[in-house]
VEXFILUM-372510 format. One record per atom (N, C-alpha, C): residue in three letters; x, y, z. Coordinates in steps of 0.02 Angstrom, whole numbers, plus 50000, padded with zeros to 5 digits. Each point is the difference from the previous one (the first is absolute). Last residue first. Example, Ala and Ser with C-alpha at 12.3 -4.5 7.8 and 13.67 -1.06 7.14 Angstrom:
# VEXFILUM-372510
Ser506424988850354/Ser500425005950003/Ser499615005550037/Ala500154971449996/Ala499555005950000/Ala500455006050000/
END
This chain:
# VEXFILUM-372510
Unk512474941750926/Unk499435001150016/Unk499865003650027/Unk502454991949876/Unk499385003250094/Unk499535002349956/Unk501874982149848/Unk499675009350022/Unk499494999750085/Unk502014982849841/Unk499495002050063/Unk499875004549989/Unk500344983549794/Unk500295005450036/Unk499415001450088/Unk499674984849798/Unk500544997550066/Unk500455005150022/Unk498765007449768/Unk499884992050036/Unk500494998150054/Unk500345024949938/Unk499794993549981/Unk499794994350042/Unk499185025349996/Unk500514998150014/Unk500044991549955/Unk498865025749986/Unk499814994749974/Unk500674996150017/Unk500305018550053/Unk499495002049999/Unk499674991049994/Unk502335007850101/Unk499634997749949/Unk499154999850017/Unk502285014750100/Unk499464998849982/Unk499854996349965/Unk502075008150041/Unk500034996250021/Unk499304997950006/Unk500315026549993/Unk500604993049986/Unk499814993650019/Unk498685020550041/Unk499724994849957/Unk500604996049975/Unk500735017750119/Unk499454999350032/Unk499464994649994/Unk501825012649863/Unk499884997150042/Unk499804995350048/Unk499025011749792/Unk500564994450005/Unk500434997050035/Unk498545020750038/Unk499754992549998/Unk500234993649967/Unk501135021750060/Unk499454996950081/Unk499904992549976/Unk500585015549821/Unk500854996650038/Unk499664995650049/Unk498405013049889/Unk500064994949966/Unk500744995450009/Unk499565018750094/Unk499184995150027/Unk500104993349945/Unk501605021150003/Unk500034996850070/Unk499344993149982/Unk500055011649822/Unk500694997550010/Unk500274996250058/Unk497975013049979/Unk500024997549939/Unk500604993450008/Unk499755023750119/Unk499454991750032/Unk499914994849952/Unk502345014450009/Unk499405000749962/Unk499574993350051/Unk502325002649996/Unk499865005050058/Unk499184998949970/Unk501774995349846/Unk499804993950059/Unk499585002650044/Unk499205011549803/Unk500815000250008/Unk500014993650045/Unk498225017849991/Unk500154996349923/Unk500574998150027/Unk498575014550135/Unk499524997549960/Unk500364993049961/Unk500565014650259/Unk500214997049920/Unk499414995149978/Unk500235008550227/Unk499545001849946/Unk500234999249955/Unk501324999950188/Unk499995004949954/Unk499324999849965/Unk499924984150183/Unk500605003149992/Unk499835008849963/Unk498244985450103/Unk500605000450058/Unk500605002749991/Unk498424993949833/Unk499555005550034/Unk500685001650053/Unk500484975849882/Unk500065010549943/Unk499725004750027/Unk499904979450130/Unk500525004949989/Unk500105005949969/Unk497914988650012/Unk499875003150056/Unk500935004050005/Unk499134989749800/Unk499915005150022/Unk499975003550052/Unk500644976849970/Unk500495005249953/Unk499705007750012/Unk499064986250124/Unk500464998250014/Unk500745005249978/Unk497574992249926/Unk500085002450057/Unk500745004550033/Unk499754982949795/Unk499745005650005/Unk500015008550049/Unk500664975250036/Unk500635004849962/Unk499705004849974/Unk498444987550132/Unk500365003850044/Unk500635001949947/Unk498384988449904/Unk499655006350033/Unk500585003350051/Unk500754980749893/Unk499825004249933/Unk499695006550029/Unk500414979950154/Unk500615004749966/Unk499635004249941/Unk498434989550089/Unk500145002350059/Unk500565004449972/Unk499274983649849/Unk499465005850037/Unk500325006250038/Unk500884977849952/Unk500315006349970/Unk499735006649988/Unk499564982950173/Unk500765004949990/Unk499995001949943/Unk498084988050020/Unk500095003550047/Unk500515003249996/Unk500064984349848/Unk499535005049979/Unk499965004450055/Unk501104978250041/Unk500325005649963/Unk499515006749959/Unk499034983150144/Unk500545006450056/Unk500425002649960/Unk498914986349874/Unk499185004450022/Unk500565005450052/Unk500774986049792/Unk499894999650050/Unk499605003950072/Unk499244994049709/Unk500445002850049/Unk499994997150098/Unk498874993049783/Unk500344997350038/Unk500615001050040/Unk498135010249852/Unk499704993850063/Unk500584996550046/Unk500685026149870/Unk499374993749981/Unk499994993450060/Unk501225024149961/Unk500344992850024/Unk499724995149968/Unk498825019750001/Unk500475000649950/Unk500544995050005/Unk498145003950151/Unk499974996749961/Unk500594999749920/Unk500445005850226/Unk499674994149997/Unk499684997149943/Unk500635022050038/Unk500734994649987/Unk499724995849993/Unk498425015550041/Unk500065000049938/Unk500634994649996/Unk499205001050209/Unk499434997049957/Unk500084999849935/Unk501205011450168/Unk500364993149991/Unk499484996849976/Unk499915022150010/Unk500454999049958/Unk500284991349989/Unk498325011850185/Unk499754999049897/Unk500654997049968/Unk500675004250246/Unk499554994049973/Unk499765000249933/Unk501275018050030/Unk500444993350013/Unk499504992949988/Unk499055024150044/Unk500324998249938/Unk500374994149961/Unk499325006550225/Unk499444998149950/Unk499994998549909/Unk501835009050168/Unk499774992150045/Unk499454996949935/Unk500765021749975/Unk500524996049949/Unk499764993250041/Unk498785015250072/Unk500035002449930/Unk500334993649971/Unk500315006050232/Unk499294994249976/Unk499735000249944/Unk502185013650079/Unk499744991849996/Unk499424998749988/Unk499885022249976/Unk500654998649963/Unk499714991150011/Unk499005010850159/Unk499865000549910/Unk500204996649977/Unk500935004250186/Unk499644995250014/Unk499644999249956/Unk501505017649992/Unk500344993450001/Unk499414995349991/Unk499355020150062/Unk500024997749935/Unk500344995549991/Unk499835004950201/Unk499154998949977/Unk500174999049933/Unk502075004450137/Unk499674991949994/Unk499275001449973/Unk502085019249955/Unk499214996649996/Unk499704994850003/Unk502285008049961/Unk499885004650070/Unk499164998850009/Unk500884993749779/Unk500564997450033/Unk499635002250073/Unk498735005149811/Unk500074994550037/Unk500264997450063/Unk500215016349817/Unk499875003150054/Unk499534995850039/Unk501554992849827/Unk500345003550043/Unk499325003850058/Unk498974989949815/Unk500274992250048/Unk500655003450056/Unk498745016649838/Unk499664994550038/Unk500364996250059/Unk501445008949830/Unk499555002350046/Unk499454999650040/Unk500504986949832/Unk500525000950038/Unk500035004250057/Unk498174997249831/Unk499964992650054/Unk500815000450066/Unk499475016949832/Unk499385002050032/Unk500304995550058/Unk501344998749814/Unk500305006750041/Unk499424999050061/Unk499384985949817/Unk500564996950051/Unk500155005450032/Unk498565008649857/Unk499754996250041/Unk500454995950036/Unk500545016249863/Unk499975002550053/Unk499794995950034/Unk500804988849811/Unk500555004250050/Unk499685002950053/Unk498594991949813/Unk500474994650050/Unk500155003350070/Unk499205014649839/Unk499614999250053/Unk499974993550038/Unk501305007349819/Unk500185003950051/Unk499604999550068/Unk500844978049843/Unk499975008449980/Unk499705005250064/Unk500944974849998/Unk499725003949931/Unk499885003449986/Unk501284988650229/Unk499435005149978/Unk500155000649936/Unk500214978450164/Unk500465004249947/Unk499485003749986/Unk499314984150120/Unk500495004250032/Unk500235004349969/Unk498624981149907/Unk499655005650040/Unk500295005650042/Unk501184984749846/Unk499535001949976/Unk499835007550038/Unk501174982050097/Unk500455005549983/Unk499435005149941/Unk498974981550118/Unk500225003750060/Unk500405005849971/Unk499394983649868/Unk499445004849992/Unk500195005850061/Unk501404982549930/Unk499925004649964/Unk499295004150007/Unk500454983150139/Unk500835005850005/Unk499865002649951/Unk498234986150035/Unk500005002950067/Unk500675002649957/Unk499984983949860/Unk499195005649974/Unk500185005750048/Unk501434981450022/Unk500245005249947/Unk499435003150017/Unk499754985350120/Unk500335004950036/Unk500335003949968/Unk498504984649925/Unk499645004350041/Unk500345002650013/Unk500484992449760/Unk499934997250078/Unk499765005050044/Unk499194996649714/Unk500675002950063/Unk499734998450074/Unk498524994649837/Unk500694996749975/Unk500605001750047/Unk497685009150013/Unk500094994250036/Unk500724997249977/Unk499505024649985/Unk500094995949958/Unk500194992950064/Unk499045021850121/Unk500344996449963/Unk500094994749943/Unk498185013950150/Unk500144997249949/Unk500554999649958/Unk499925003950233/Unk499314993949972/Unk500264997749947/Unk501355018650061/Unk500204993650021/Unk499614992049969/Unk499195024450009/Unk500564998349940/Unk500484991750014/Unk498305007050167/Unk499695001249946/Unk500624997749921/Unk500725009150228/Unk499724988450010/Unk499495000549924/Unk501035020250032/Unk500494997549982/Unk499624992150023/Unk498425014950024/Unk500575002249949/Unk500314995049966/Unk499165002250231/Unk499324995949964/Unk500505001949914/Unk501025011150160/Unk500214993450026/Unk499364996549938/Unk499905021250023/Unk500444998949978/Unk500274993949989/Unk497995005950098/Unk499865001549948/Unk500804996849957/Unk499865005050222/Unk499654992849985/Unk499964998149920/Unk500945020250101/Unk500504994550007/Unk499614995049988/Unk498635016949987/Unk500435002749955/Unk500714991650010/Unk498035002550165/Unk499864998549923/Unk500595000449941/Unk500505007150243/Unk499954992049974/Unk499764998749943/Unk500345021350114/Unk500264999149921/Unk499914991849988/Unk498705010650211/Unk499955001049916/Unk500405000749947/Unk500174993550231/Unk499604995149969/Unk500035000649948/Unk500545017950153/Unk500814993649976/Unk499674994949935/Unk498825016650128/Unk500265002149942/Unk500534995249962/Unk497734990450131/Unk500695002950017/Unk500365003949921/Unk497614988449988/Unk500355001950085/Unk500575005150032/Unk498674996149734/Unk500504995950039/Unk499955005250067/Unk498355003849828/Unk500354994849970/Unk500534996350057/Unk498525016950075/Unk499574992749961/Unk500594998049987/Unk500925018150056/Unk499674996450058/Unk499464992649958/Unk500525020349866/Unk500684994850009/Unk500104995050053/Unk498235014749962/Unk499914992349926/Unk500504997850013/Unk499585018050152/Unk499634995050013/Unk500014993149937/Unk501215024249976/Unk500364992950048/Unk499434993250023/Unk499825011949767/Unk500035000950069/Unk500284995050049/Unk501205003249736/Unk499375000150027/Unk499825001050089/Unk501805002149835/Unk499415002549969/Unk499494998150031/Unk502554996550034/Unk499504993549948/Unk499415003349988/Unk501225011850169/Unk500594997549951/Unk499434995449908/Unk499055005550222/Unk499965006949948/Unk500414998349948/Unk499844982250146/Unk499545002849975/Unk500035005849952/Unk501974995550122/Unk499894995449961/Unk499374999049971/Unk500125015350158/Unk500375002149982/Unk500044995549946/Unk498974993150190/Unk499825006349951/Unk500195002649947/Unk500904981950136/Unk499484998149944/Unk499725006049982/Unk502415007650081/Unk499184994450016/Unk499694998349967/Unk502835003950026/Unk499524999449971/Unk499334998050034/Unk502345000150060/Unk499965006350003/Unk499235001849958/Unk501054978550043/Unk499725002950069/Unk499755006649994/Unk501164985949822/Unk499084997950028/Unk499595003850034/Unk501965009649848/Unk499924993050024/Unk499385002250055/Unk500665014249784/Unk500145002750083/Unk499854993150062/Unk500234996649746/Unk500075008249995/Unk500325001450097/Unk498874979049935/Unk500554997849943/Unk500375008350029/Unk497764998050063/Unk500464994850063/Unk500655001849974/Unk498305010349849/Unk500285002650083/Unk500394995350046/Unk499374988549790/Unk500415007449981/Unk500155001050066/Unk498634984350027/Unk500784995949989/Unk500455007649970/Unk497615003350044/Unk500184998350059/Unk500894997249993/Unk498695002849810/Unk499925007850046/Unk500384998650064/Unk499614982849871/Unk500405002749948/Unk500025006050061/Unk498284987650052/Unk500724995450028/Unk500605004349957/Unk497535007349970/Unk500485002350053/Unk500604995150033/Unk499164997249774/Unk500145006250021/Unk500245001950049/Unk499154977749986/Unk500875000649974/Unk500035007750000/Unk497934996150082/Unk500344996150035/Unk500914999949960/Unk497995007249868/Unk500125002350060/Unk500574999750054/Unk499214985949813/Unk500495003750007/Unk500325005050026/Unk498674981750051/Unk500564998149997/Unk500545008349981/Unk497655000350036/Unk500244998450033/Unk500725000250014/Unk498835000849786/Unk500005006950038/Unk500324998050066/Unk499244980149917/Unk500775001849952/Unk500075008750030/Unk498204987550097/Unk500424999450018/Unk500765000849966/Unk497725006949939/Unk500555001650065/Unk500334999550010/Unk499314990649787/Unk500275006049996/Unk500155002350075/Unk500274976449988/Unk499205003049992/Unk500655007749992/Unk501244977249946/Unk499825003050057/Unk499495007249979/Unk500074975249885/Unk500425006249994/Unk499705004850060/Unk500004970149997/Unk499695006049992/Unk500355007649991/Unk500954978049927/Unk499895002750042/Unk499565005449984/Unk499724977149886/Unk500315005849971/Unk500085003250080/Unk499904974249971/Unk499585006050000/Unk500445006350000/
END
């Protein structure tokens, strides 16, 4: 069966909701968390503070759409990989794909997520974003390995590489925010995330052989 398509509200909803996660990741990105209110991130996005209260609780809450959104992205280009190629080719090139900026509104948008993630650093409410972004993220992602492995993958090797692929993500951008901000070079979230996950996935078989051990 076809999925149902989401009702015009709820697409107004949605987009609502990335406006003011865009509004809220500028001012965090400019003057970090503390120095910001939801007022202020309202007016930022155009609308009253009572619509910015419907949508989320906390000011912190509201760039989660924008990191959810991001993460739904890159497990999207992944899906649809060419079944011919392997899963952990598909995950490193889509990881360097999605890192690398193409043009300008790449660039500000990684500039948004870097910043962002520096005015993090001094912020367990957004931290706490932050993880349960990439926690939620981690599980979808081991539904798409799973199947790009096919039936006879190992199931704890699908867990790690889940796990590694969301955290060399993570990981790389949480350095590149920590250093200079470099877009291109080793220093790049590009370069770092795709160093993470070759790493990190050394020694992985997805599909092991006959009379091999794997964990359950």
């Amino acid at each position: 069966m076809r999925p149902i398509p989401p009702s015009l509200t709820e697409r107004r909803k949605t987009v609502t909701q990335l406006e003011i996660a865009r509004a809220a990741a500028r001012l965090f990105s400019e003057r970090g968390a503390a120095a910001v209110t939801a007022e202020e991130i309202a007016r930022e996005a155009g609308i009253a503070v009572r619509t910015f209260y419907r949508y989320f609780r906390t000011k912190e809450e509201a760039v989660s759409p924008l990191l959810t959104v991001g993460a739904g992205h890159w497990r999207a280009i992944i899906a649809a990989s060419d079944p011919r190629e392997s899963p952990l080719d598909a995950i490193e090139r889509t990881v360097v794909e999605v890192l690398t900026p193409h043009n300008e509104a790449d660039v500000e948008g990684l500039q948004w997520t870097l910043g962002l993630l520096r005015a993090m650093a001094d912020d367990p409410a957004l931290q706490l974003v932050w993880h349960r972004v990439n926690g939620n993220s981690e599980s979808l992602l081991r539904e798409v390995v799973a199947r790009l492995a096919g039936p006879t993958a190992d199931a704890f090797a699908v867990r790690l590489v889940a796990a590694a692929a969301t955290d060399a993500m993570r990981v790389a951008l949480e350095t590149c925010a920590a250093a200079d901000g470099q877009l291109t070079g080793a220093g790049a979230p590009a370069a770092l995330a795709a160093r993470a996950l070759r790493e990190l996935t050394q020694g992985i078989s997805l599909n092991p052989q006959d009379g091999d051990v794997s964990e359950g």
